[in-house]
N, C-alpha and C positions, 0 to 999 in steps of 0.2 A: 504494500500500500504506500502509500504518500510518508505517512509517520516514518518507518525507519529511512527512508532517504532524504527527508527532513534532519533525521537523528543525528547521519553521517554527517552534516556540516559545523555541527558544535551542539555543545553539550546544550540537552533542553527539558531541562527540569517538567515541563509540563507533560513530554511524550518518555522521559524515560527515569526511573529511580536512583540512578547513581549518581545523580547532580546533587549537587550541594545551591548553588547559587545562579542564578539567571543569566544567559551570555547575551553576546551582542549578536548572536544570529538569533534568539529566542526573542530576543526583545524589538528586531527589528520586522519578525515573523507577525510578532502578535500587534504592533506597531501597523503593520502594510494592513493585517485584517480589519482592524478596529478604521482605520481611515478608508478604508476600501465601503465598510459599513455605513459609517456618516456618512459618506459622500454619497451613497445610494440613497438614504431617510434624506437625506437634502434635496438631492437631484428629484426624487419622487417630490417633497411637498414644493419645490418651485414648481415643478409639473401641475400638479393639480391645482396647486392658486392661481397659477396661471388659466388654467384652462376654465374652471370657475369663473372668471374674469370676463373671460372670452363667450361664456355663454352668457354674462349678463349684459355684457355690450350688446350681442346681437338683439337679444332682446328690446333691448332698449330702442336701438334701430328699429327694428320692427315696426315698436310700437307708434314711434315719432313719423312712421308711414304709415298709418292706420290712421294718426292725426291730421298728418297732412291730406290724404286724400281725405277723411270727411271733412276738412276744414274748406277742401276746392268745391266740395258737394256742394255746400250750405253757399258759398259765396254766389257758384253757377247758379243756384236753386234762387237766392237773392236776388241775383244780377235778371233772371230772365221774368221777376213778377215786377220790376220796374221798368 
């Protein structure tokens, strides 16, 4: 698996018993994961605020078109009884 050739580049207290203290491959291993982690919960929540965002713009749009055409209604409807 992954673990013993992990093992082989220095001593890694989490994957094996004979370590005494934390190396600078163990710590740069769990280091890569943990940043690899956040930066996935990051890149996901700008993703969905974003996109949130984006559905409420269009909305929005939408609706400022649904105003604006009845707003052309009512003026045509105005304009043709004078």
């Amino acid at each position: 698996m992954l673990f013993p050739a992990l093992a082989l580049w220095g001593c890694m207290p989490e994957l094996t018993k004979n370590c005494v203290d934390m190396t600078n491959a163990s710590s740069t291993y769990l280091s890569l994961g943990l940043g690899a982690i956040i930066g996935a919960v990051i890149s996901w929540w700008i993703y969905n605020t974003q996109k949130k965002t984006s559905v409420k713009q269009d909305e929005t749009l939408r609706r400022i078109n649904e105003l604006e055409e009845s707003h052309d209604k009512v003026l045509t409807e105005k304009k043709q009884e004078t």
